[in-house]
C-alpha positions in Angstrom: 211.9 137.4 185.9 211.1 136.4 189.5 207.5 137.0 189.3 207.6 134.8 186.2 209.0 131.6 187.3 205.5 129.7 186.2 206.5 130.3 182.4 209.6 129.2 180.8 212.5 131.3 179.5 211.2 130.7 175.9 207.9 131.4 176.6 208.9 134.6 178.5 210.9 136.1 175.1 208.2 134.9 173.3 205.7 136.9 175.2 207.5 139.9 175.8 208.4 139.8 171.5 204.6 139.6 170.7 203.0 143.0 169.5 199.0 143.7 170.5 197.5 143.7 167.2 194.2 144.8 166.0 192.6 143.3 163.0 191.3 145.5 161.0 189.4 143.4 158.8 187.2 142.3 161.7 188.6 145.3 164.5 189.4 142.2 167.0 192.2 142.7 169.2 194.9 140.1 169.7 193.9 138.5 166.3 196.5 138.3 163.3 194.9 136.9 160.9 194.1 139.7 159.3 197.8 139.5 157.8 198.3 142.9 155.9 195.5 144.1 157.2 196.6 143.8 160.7 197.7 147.0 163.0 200.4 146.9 165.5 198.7 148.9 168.4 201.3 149.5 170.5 203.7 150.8 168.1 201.1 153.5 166.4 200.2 154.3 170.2 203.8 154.8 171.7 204.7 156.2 168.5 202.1 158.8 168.3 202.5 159.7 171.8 206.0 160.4 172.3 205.6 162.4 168.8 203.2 164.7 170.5 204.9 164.6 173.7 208.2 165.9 171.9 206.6 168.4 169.7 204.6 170.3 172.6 207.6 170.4 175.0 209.7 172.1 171.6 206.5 173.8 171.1 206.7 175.7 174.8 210.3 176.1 175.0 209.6 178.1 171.4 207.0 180.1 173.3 208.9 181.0 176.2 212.1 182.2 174.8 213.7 184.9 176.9 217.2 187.0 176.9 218.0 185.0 180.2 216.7 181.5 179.2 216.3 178.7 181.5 217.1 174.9 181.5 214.7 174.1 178.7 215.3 177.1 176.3 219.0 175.9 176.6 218.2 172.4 175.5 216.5 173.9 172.9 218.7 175.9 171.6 221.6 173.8 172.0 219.8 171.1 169.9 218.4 173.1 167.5 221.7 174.9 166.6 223.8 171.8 166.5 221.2 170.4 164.0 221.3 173.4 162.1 224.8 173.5 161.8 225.1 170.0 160.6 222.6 170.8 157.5 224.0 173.6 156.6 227.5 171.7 156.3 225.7 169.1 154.0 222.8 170.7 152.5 224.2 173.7 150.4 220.9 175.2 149.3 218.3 177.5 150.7 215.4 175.5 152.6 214.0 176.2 155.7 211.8 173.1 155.9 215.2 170.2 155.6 216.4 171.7 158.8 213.0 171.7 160.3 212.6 167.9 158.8 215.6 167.1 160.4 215.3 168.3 164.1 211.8 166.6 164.4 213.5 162.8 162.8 216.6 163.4 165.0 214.4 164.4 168.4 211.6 161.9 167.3 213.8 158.9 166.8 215.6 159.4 169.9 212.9 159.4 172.1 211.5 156.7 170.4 214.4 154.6 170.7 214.8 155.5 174.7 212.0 153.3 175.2 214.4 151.1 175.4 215.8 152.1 178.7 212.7 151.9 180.3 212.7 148.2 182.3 211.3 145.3 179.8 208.2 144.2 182.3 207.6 147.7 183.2 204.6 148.6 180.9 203.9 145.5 179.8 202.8 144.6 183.5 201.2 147.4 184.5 199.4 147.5 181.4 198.6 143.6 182.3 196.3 144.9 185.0 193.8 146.2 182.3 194.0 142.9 180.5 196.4 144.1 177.8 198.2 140.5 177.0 201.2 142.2 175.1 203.1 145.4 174.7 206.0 146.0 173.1 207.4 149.7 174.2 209.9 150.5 171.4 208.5 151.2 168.2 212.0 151.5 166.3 212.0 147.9 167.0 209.0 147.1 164.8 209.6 147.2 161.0 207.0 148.5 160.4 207.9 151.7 162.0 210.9 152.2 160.7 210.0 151.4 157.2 206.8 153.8 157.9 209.8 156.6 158.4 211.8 155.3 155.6 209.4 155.1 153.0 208.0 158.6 154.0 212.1 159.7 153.3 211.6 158.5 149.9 208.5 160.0 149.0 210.0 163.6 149.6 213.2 162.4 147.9 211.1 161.5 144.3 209.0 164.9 145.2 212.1 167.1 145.5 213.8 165.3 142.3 210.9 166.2 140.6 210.7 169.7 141.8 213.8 170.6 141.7 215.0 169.4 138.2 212.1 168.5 136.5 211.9 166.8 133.1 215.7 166.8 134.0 214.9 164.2 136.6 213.8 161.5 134.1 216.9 162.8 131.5 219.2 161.6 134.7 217.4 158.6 135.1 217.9 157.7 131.2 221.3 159.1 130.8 223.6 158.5 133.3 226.2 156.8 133.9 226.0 155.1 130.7 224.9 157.2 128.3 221.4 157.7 126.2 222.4 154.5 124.1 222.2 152.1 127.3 219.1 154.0 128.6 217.3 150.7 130.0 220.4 149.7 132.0 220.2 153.5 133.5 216.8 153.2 134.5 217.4 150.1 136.2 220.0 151.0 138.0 218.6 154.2 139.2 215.7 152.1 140.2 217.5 150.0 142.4 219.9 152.6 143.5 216.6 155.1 145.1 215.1 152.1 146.3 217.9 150.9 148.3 217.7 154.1 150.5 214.9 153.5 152.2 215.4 149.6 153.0 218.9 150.5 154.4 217.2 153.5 156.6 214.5 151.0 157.7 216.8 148.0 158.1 219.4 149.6 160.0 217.4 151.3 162.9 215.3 148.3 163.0 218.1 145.9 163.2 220.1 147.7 165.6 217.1 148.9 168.4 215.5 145.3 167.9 219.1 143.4 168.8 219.0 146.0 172.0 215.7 145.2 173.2 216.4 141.5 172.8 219.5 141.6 174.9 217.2 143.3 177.7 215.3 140.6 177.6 217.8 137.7 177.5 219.5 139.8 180.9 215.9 139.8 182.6 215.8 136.4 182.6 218.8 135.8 184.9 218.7 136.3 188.5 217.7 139.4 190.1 220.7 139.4 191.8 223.2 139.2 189.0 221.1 140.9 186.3 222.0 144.5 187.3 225.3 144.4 186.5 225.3 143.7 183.1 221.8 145.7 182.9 223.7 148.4 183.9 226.9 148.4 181.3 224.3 147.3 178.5 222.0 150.6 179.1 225.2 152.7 179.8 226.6 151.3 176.4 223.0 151.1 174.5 222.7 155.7 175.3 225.1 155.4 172.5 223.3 153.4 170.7 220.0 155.0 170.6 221.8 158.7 170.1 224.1 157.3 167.3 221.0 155.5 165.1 219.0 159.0 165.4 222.1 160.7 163.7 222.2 158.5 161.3 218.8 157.9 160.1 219.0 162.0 160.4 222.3 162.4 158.2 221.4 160.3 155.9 217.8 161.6 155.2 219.8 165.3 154.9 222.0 163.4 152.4 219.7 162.1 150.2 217.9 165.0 150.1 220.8 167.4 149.1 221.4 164.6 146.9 217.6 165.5 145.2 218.5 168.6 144.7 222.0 167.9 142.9 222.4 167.1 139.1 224.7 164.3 138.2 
């Protein structure tokens, strides 16, 4: 925070936890009035990129397989098995798009949430030059990203419970646990039991990548020369972090999808 010594420490985390908006009621930038109607830029932009960025380099490596592979294929195939692997131990049903589904949320997360690495006034500065006034570089630490992957989890949970089983889907929701007798109780609670899903997926990647960034930001405002150290230990200890909330919001989307396709 040496360059910064003009603004306070509040004003600095203030800054640096301000998203550039776009209204899209009047397509103003910086404005947030808009409320609903207002766009988080920088999320939709990072998050967009590093999709396309991840899906071209497992794109290549796809089109360059060889008997002798290289560094990339190996990745690949490393990351591709393991995720395999894991579905098949949870998801006991033939479906080649779940594991598909759930290489691109496990590879798509993480590189979302590795933003997190990157140095908390590295974008936001250089992108200062242009006369952006915010940018925030992780979007897993914006709600609205997470509940964006969340709610798109729950969508394809109600559209497999429906394919799958049918007018057998609204029997479950009637029937169980209580029986036919105590069918509005049922229905209630199945309610609130699918809709749970995606506010916990949402909630807990949210809550744990925002807490991260925020302790980035709290250690660049100490002292350049003491601010390394814990810098350090927090990124070394954050890797696990960032790897352990992909696999979760991955496992748990594979879970509540074999759980679509299962009759109570």
């Amino acid at each position: 925070m040496s360059a910064d010594n003009a603004i306070t420490s509040g004003q600095y985390i203030a800054h640096h936890l301000e998203h550039l908006t776009l209204n899209l009621k009047t397509f103003a930038i910086g404005d947030t009035s808009g409320g609903f109607w207002t766009l988080n830029l920088d999320t939709l932009l990072v998050s967009i990129i590093i999709g396309i960025l991840v899906m071209t380099t497992l794109r290549i490596a796809a089109k360059r397989m060889t008997e002798i592979p290289g560094k990339l294929q190996n990745v690949a195939e490393i990351l591709i098995g393991y995720v395999d692997n894991t579905v098949h131990e949870i998801f006991h049903h033939k479906n080649t798009f779940i594991p598909a589904l759930a290489l691109t949320i496990f590879v798509w997360v993480f590189a979302m949430n590795a933003m997190d690495l990157l140095p908390v006034d590295l974008l936001p500065r250089v992108l200062g030059h242009f006369g952006v006034p915010y940018f925030k570089s992780v979007p897993t630490a914006d709600p609205n990203a997470t509940f964006a992957l969340s709610i798109s989890v729950f969508l394809l949970i109600i559209f497999f419970n429906i394919r799958v089983k049918k007018l057998g889907f609204l029997k479950e929701m009637l029937t169980f646990p209580f029986g036919p007798y105590l069918f509005p109780i049922n229905f209630i609670f199945r309610v609130i039991e699918e809709c749970v899903k995606p506010i916990s997926l949402a909630l807990r990647l949210f809550g744990n990548m925002f807490a991260g960034e925020l302790i980035f930001i709290l250690i660049a405002i100490l002292s350049w020369k003491i601010q390394w150290a814990p810098g350090a230990i927090w990124s070394i200890f954050h890797i696990l972090i960032i790897t352990l909330q992909a696999f979760l919001f991955m496992m748990l989307t594979i879970i509540y999808l074999g759980m679509a396709h299962e009759s109570h």
